[in-house]
Backbone as a printed PyTorch tensor [residue, N CA C, xyz], in Angstrom:
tensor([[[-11.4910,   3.4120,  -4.5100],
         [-10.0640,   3.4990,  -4.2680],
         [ -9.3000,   2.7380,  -5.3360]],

        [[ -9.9340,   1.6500,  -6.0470],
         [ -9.2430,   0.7980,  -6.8180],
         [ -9.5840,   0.3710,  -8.1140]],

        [[ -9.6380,   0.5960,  -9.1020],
         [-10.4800,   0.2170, -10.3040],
         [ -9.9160,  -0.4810, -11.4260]],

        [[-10.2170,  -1.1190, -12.2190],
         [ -9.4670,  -1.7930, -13.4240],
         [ -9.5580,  -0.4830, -14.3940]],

        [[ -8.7560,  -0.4540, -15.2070],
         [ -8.4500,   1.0360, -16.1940],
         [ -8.7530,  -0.1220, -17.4080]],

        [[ -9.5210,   0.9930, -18.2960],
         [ -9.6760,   0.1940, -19.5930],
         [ -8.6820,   0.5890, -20.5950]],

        [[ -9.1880,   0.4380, -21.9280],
         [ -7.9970,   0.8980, -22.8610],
         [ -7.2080,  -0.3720, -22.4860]],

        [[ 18.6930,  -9.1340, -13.1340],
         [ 19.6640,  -9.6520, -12.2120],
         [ 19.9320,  -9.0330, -11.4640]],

        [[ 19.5840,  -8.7120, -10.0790],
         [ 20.7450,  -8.3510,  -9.0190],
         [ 20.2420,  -7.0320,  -8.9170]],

        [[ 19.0360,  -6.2070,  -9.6530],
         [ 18.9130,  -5.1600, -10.1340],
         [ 17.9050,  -4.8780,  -9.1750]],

        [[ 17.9750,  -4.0990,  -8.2300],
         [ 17.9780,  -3.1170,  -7.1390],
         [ 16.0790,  -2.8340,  -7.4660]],

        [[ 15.3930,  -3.1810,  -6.7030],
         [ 13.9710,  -3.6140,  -6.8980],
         [ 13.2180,  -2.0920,  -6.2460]],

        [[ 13.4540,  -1.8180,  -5.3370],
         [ 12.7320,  -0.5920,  -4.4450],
         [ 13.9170,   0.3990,  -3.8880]],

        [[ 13.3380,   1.3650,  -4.1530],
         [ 14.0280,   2.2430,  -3.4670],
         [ 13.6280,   2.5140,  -1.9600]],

        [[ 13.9080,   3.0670,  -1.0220],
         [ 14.3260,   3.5480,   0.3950],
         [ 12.8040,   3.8240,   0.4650]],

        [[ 11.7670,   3.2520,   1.0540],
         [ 10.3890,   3.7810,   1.4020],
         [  9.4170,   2.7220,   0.0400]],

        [[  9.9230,   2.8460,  -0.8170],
         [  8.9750,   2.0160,  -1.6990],
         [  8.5030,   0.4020,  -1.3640]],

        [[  8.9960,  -0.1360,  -0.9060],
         [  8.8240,  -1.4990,  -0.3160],
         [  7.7920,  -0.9740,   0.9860]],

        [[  7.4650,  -0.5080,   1.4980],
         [  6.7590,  -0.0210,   3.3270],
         [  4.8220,   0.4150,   1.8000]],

        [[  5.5260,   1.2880,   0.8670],
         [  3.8920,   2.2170,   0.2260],
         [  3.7410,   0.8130,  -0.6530]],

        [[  4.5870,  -0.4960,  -1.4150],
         [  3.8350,  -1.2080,  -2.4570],
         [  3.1090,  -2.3930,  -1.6570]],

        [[  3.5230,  -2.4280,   0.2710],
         [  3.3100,  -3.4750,   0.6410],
         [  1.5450,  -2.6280,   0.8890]],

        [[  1.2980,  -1.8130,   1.3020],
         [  0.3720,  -0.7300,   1.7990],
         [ -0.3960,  -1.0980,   0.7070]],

        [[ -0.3680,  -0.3570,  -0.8640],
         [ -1.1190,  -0.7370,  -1.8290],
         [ -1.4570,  -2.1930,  -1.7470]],

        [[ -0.6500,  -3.3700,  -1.7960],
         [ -1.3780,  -4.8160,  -2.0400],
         [ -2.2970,  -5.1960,  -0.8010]],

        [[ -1.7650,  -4.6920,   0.6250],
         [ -2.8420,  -5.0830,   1.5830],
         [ -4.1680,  -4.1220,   1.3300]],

        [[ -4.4930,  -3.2500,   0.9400],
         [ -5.4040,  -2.3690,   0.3690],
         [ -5.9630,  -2.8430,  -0.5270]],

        [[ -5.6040,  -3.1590,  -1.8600],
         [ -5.8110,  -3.8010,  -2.9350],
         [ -6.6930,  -5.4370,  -2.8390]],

        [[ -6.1270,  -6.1660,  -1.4840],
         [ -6.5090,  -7.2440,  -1.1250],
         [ -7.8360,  -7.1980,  -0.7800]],

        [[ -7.9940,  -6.8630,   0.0700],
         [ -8.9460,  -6.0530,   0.9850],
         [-10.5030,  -5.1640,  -0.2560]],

        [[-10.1360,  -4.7620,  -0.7760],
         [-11.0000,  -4.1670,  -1.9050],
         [-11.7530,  -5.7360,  -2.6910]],

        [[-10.3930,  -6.1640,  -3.3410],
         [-10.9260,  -7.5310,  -4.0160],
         [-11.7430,  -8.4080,  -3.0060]],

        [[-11.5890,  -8.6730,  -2.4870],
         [-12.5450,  -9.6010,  -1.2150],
         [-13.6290,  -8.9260,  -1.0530]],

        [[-13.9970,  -7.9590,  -1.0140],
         [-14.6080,  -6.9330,  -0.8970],
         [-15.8640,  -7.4410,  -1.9540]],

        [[-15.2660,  -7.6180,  -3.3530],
         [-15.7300,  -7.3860,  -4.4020],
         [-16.0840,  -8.5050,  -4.6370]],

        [[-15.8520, -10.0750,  -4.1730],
         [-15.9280, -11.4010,  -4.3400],
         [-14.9390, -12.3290,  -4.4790]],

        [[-13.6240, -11.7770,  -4.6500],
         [-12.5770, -12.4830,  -4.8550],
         [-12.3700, -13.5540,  -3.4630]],

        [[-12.4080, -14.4220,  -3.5160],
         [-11.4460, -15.5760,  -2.7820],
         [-10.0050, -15.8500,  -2.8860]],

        [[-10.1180, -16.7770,  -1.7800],
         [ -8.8110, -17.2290,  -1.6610],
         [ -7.5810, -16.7850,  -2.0710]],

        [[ -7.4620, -15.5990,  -1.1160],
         [ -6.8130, -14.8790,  -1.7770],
         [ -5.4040, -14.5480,  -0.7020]],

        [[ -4.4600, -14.6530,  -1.9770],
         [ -3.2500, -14.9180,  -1.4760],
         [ -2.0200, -13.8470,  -1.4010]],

        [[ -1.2560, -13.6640,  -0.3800],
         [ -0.2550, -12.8750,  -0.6550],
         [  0.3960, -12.7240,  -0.2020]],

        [[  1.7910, -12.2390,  -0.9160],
         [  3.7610, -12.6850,  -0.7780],
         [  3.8950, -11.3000,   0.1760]],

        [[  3.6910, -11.2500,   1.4530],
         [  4.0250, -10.2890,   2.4760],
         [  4.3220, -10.9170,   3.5250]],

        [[  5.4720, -10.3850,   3.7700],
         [  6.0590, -11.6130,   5.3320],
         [  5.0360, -11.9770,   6.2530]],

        [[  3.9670, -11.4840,   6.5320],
         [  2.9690, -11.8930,   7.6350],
         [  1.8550, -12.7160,   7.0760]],

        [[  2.0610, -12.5170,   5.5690],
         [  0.3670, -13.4710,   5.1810],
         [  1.1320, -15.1080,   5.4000]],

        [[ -0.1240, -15.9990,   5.8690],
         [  0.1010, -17.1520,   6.1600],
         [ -0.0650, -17.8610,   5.2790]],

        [[ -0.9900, -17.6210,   4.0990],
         [ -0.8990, -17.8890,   3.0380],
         [ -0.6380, -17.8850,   1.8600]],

        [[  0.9030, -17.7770,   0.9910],
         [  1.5600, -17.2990,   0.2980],
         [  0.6090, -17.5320,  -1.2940]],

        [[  1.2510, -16.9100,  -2.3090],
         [  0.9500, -17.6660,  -3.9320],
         [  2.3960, -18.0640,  -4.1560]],

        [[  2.0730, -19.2600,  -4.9750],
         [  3.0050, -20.0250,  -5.7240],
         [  3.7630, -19.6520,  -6.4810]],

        [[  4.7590, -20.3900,  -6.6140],
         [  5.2000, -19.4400,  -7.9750],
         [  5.0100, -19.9310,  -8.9810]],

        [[  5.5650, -19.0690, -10.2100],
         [  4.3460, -18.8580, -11.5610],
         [  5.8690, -18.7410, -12.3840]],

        [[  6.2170, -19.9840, -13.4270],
         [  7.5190, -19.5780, -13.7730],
         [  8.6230, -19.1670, -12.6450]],

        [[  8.9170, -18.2020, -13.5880],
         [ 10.6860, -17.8710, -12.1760],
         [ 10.5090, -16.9290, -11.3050]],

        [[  8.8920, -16.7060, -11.0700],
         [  8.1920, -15.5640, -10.1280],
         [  7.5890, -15.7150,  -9.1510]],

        [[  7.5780, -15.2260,  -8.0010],
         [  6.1810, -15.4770,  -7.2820],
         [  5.5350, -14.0030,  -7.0790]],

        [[  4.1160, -14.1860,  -7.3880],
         [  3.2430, -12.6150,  -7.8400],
         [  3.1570, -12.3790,  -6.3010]],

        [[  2.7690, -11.0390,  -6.1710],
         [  2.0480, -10.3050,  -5.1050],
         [  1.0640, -10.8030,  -4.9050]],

        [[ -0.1050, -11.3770,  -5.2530],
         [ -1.5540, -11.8100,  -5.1910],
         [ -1.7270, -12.6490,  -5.9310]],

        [[ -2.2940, -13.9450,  -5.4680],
         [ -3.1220, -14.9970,  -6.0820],
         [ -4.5670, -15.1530,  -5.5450]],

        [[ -5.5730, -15.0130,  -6.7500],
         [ -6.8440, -15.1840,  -5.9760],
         [ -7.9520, -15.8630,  -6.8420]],

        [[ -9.1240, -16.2330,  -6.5410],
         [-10.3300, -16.8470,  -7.6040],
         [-11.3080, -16.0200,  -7.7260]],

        [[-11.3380, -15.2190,  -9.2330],
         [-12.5530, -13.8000,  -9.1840],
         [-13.8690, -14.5820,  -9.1680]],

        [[-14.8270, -13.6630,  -9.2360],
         [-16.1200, -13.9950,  -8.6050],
         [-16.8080, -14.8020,  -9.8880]],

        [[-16.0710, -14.9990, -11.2150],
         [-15.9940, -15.3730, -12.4910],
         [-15.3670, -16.9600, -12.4050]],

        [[-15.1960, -16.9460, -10.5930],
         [-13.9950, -18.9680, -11.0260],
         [-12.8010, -18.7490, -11.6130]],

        [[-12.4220, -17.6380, -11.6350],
         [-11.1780, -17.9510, -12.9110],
         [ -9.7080, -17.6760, -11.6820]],

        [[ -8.8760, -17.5540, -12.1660],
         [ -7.3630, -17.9920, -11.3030],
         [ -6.9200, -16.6710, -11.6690]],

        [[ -6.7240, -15.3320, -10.7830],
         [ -6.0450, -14.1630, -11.2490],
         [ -4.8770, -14.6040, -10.0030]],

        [[ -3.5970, -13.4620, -11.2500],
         [ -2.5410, -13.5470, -10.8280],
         [ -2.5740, -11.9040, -10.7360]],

        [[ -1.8090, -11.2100,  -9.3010],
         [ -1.8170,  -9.2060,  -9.4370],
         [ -0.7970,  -9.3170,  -9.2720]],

        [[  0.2980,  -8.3940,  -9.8550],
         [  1.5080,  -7.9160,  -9.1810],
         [  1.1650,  -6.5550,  -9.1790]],

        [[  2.0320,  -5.5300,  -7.9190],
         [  1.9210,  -4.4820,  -7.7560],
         [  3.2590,  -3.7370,  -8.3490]],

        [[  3.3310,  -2.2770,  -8.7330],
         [  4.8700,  -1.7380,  -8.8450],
         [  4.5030,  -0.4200,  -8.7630]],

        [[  5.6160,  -0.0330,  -7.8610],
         [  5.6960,   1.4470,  -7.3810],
         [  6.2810,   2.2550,  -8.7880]],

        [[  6.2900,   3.5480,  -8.7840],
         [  7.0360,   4.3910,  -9.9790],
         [  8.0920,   3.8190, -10.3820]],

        [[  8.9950,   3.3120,  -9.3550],
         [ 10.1180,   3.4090,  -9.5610],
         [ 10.5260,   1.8340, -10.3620]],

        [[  9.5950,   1.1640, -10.7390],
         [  9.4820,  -0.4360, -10.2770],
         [  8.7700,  -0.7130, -11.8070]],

        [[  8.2870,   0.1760, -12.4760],
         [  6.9800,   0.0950, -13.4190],
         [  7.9260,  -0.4950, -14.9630]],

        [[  8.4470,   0.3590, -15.2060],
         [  8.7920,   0.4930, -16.4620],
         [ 10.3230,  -0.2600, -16.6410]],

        [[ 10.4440,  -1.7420, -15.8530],
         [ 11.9610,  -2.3260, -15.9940],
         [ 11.6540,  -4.2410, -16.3760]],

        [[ 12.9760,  -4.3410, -17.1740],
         [ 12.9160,  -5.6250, -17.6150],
         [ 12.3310,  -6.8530, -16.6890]],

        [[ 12.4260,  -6.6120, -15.1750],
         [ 12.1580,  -7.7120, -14.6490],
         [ 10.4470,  -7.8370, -14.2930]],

        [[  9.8700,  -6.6020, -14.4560],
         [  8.7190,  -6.6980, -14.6440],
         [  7.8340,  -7.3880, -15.8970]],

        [[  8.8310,  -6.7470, -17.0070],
         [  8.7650,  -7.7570, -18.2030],
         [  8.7470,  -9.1010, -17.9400]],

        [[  9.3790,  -9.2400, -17.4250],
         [  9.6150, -10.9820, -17.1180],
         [  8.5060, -11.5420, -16.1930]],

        [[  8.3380, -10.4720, -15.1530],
         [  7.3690, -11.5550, -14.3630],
         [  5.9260, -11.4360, -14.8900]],

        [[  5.6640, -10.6410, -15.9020],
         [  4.4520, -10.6060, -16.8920],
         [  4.4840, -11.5820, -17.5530]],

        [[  5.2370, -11.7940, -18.4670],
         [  5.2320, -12.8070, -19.1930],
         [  5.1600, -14.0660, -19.0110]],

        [[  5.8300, -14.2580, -17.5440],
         [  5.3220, -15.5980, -16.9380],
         [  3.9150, -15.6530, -16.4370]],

        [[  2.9990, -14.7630, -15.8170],
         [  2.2550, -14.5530, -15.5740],
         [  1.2820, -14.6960, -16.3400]],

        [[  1.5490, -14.5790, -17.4730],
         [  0.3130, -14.2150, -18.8200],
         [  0.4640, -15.8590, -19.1510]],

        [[  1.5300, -16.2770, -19.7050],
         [  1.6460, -17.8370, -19.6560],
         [  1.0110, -18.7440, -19.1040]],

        [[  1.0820, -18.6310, -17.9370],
         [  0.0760, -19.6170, -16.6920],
         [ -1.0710, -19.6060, -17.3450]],

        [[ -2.0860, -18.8510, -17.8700],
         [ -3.0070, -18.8420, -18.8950],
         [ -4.1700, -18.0650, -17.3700]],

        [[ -3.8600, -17.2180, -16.5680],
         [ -4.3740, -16.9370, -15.7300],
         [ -4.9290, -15.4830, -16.1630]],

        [[ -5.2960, -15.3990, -15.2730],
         [ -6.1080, -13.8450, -15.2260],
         [ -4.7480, -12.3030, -14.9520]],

        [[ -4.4960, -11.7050, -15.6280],
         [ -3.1290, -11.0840, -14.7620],
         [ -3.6230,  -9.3660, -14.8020]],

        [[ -3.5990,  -8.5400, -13.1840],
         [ -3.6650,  -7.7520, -13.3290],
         [ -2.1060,  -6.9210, -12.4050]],

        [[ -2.1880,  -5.6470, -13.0550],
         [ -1.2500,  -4.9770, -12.6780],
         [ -1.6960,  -3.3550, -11.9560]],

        [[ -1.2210,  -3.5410, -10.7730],
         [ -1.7020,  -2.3550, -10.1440],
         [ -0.5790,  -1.2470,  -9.9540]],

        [[ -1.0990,   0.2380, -10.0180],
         [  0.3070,   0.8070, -10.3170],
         [ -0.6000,   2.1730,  -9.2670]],

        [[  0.1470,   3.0720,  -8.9760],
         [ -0.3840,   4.4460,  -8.2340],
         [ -0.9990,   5.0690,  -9.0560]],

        [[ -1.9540,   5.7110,  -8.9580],
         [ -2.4990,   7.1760, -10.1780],
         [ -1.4530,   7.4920, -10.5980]],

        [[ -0.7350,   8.0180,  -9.9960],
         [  0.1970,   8.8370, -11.1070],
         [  1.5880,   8.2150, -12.2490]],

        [[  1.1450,   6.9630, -11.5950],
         [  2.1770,   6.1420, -12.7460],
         [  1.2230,   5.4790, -14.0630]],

        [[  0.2140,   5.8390, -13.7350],
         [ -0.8360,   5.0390, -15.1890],
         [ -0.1600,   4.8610, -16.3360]],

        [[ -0.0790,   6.4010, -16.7090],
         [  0.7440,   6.4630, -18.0360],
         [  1.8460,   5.9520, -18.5020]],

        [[  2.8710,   5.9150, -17.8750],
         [  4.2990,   5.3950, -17.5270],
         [  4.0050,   3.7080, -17.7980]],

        [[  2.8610,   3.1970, -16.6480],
         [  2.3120,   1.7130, -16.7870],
         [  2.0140,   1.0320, -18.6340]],

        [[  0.7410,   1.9360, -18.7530],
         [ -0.0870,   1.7840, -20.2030],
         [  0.9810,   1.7720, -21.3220]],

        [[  2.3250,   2.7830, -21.2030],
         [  3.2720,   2.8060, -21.8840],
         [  4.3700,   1.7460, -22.2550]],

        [[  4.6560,   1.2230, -20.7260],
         [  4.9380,   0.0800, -20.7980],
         [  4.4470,  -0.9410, -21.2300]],

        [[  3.3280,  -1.3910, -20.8560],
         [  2.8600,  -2.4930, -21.3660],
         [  2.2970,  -2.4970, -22.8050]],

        [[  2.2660,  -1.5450, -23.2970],
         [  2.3900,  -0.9620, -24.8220],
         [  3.5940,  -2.0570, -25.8020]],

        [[  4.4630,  -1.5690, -24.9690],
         [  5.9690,  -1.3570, -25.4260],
         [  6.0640,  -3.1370, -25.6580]],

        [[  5.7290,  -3.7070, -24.3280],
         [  5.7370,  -5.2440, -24.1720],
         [  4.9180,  -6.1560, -24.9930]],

        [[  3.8630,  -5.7570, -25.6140],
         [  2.9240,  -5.8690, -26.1390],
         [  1.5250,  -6.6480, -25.6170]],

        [[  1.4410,  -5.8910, -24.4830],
         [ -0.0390,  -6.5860, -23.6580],
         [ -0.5370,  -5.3430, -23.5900]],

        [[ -2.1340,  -5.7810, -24.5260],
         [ -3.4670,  -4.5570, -24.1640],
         [ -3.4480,  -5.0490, -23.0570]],

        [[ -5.0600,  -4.3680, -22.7870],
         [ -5.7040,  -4.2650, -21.8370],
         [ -6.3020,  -6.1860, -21.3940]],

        [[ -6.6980,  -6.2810, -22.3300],
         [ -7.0750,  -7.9720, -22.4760],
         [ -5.8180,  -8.9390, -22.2260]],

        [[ -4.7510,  -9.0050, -22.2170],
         [ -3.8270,  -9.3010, -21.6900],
         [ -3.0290,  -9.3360, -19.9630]],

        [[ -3.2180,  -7.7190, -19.8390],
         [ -2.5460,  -7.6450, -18.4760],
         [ -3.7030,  -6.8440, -18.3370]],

        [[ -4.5470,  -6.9300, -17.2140],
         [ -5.5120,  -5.6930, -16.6600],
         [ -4.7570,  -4.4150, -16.0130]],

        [[ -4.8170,  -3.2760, -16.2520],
         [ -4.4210,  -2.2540, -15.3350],
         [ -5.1760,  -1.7590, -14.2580]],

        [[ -4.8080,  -1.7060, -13.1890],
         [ -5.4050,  -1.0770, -11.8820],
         [ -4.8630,   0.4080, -11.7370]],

        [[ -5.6280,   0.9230, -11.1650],
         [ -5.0770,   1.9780, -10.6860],
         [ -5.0880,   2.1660,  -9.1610]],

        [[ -4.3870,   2.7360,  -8.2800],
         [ -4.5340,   3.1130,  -6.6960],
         [ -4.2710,   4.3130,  -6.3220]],

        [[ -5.4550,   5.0380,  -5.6990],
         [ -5.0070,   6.4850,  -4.9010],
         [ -3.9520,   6.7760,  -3.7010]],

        [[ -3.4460,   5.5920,  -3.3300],
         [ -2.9240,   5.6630,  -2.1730],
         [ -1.4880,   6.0060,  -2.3700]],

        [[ -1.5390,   7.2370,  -1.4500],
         [ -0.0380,   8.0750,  -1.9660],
         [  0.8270,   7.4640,  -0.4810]]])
């Protein structure tokens, strides 16, 4: 369902997108634990255990891969992928000197890879995820 892919004021989700990106990260969570990840954290009104914030952000997921190391995930719907404030919370993200992956739907890959093109993070920089969950 989930795989790493190789290679102001400004209106965040649209009407339904907040209900499918919360869906992807509890999914996404759930997979990583799965896989070895610990302590794993996340910014959804019901988790009891939040992540910190990271710069002027707080990510979707904080967790420790099965490697010890400190990953930071944020998730973004289509609509969410390709905008400055994502820029921003990357860049803080990458800073922390952490692990940073970015999970996006199948069908936004391209749109994603493009972006982060544009920003200038390969693959070794920001990890890309992908998710089937429509």
């Amino acid at each position: 369902m989930y795989r790493p892919l190789s290679g102001q004021g400004e209106k965040m989700f649209e009407k339904g997108d907040q209900e499918w990106h919360d869906r992807m990260l509890n999914s996404w969570a759930k997979a990583l634990i799965q896989n070895g990840f610990t302590s794993v954290r996340l910014s959804l009104s019901d988790s009891p255990n939040k992540p910190d914030q990271v710069g002027q952000h707080i990510p979707d997921l904080m967790a420790i891969s099965p490697q010890n190391q400190k990953v930071i995930g944020e998730v973004k719907t289509p609509n969410d992928i390709d905008k400055d404030h994502t820029k921003e919370q990357l860049n803080d993200y990458v800073r922390s000197g952490s692990k940073v992956m970015l999970l996006v739907p199948e069908k936004s890959v391209a749109v994603a890879r493009g972006a982060l093109e544009k920003w200038g993070f390969d693959n070794k920089i920001v990890e890309l995820w992908q998710s089937t969950i429509a």
